[in-house]
C-alpha positions as CSV (number, residue, x, y, z in Angstrom):
1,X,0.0,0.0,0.0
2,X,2.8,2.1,0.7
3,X,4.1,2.0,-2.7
4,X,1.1,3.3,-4.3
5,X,0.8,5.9,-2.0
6,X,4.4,7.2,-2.3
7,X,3.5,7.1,-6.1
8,X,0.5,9.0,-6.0
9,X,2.0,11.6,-4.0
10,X,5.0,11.6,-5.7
11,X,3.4,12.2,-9.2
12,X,2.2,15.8,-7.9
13,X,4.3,18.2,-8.8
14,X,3.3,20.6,-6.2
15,X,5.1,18.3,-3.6
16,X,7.9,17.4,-2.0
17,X,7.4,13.9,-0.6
18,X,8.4,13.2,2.5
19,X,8.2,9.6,4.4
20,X,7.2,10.0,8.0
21,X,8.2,7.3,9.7
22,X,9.6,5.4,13.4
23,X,12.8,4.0,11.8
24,X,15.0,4.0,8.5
25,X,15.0,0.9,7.0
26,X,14.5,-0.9,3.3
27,X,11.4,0.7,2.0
28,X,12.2,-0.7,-1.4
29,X,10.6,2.6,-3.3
30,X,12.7,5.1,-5.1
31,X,12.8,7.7,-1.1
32,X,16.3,9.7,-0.7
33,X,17.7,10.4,2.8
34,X,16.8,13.6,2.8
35,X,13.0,12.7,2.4
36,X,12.9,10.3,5.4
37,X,12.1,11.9,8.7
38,X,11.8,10.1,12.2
39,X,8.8,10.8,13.8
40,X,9.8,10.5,17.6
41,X,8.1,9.1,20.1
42,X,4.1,9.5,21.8
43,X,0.5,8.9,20.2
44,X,-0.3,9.5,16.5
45,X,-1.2,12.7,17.4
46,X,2.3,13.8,18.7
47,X,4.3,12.1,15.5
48,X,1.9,13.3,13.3
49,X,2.0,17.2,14.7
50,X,5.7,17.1,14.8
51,X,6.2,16.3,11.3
52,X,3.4,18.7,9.7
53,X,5.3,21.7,12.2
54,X,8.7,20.8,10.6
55,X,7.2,20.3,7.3
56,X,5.8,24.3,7.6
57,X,8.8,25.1,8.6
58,X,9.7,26.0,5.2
59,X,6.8,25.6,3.1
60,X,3.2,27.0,3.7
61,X,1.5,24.7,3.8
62,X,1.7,20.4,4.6
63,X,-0.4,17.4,3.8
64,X,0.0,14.1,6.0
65,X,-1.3,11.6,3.8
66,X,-2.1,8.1,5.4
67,X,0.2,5.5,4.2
68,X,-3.0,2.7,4.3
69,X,-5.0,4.8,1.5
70,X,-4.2,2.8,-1.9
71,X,-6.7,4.3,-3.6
72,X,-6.3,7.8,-2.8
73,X,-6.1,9.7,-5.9
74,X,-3.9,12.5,-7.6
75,X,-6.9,14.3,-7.9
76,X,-7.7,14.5,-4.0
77,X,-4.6,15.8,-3.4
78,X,-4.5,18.1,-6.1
79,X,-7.6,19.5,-4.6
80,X,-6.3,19.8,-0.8
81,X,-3.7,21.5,-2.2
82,X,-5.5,24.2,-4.1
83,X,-7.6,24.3,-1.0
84,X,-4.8,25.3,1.2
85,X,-4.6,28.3,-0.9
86,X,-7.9,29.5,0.6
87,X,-8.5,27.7,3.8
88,X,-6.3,26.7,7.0
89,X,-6.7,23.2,7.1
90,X,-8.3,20.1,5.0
91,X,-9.3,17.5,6.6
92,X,-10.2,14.3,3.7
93,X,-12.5,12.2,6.1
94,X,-12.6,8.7,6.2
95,X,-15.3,6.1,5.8
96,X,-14.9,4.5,9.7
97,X,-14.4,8.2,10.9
98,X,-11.0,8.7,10.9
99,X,-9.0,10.9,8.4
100,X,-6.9,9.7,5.5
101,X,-5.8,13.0,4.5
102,X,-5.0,16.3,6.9
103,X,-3.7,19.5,5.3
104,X,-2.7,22.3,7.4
105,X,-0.9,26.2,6.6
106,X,-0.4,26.1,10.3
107,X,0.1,23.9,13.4
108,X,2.1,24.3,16.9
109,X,2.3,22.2,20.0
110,X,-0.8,20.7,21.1
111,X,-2.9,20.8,18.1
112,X,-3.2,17.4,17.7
113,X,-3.1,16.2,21.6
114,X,-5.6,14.5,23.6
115,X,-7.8,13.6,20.6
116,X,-9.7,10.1,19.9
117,X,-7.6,8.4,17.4
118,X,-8.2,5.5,16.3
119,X,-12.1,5.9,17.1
120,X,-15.2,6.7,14.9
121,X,-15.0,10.4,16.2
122,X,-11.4,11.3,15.4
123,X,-12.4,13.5,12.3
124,X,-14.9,15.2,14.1
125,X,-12.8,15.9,16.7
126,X,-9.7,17.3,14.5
127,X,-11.8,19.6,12.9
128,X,-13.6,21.1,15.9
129,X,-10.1,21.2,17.6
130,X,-9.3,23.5,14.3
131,X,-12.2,25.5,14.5
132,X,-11.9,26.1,18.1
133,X,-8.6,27.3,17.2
134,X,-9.9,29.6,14.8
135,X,-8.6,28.1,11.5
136,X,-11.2,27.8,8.5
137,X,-11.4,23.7,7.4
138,X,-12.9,22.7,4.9
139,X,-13.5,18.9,3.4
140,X,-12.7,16.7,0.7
141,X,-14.5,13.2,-0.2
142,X,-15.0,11.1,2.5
143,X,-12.3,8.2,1.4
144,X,-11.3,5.0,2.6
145,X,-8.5,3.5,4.2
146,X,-7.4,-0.6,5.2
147,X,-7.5,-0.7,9.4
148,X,-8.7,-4.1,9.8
149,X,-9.3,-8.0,7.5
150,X,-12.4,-6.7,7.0
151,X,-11.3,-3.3,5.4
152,X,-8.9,-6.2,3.2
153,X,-11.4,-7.5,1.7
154,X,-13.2,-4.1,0.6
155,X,-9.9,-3.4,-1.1
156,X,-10.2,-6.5,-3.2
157,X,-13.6,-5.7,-4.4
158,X,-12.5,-1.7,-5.0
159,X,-9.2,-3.3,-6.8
160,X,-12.0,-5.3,-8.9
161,X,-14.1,-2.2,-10.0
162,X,-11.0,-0.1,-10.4
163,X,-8.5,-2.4,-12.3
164,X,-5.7,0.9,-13.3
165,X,-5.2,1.5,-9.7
166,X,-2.9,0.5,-6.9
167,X,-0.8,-1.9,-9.0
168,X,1.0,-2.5,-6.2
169,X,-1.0,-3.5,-3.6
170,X,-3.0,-5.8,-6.5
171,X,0.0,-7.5,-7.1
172,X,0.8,-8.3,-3.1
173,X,-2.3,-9.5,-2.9
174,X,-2.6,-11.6,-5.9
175,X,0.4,-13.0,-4.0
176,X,-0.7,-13.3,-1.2
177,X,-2.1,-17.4,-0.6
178,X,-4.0,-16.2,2.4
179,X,-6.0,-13.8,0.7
180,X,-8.4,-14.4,-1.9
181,X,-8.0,-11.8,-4.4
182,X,-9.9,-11.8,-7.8
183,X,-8.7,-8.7,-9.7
């Protein structure tokens, strides 16, 4: 999954990819040093808020783009980002009620903290912390992301009705003997 996101993402030329992540390693994709940075320590929240404040360090604005989103599309990022132009944050929902997809032109210590990640109120609950903090959000297409077996299986059937995309995640699991996969 990670290989079709990093492609997606890196396909927009408005970007500058960067992996967030708890530990170099082999990622076997095409990602130079310098687009690798450690996340530290604490909840998602805290990983997530320390990479989007070093990210807008020197740029104005940042999107944190779930690594478990195959499908996500040029297009939806394309659109955060021309977004981000107008608003202060974009949040790209997900279907369970998480977030695939955060965009921000501004964050600081604490924005993310103490929220309910991992739950069916975590978008919600991002974008009333950003309101609360006086930042204008706005939304793109509720999307979906791969959390659980069950979320698996909806990928295969997506991967069916959508046979261009996420090549490689189709091909792991066409490989995969403990999956059955169709597409």
């Amino acid at each position: 999954m990670f290989r079709d996101v990093w492609a997606v993402v890196s396909s927009v030329s408005e970007t500058e990819p960067i992996l967030a992540t708890d530990s170099y390693g082999d990622f076997q994709v095409p990602v130079a040093a310098n687009q690798i940075w450690l996340q530290g320590d604490g909840d998602l929240g805290a990983r997530l808020e320390r990479i989007l404040i070093r990210a807008l360090e020197s740029a104005s604005s940042a999107l944190a783009v779930g690594a478990d989103t195959p499908l996500i599309r040029r297009s939806e990022l394309t659109e955060a980002i021309e977004l981000l132009r107008h608003f202060d944050a974009v949040i790209g929902p997900a279907e369970d009620g998480g977030f695939y997809l955060l965009g921000l032109t501004r964050c600081w210590r604490g924005l993310l903290a103490d929220l309910p990640w991992s739950s069916a109120k975590t978008a919600e609950a991002m974008k009333q912390r950003l309101i609360e903090n006086k930042m204008t959000v706005r939304e793109i297409d509720v999307g979906f992301d791969v959390d659980t077996p069950g979320d698996l299986q909806r990928l295969s059937e997506e991967l069916i009705r959508k046979p261009g995309s996420a090549p490689e995640t189709r091909a792991w699991l066409a490989c995969n003997p403990s999956f059955e996969f169709q597409g």
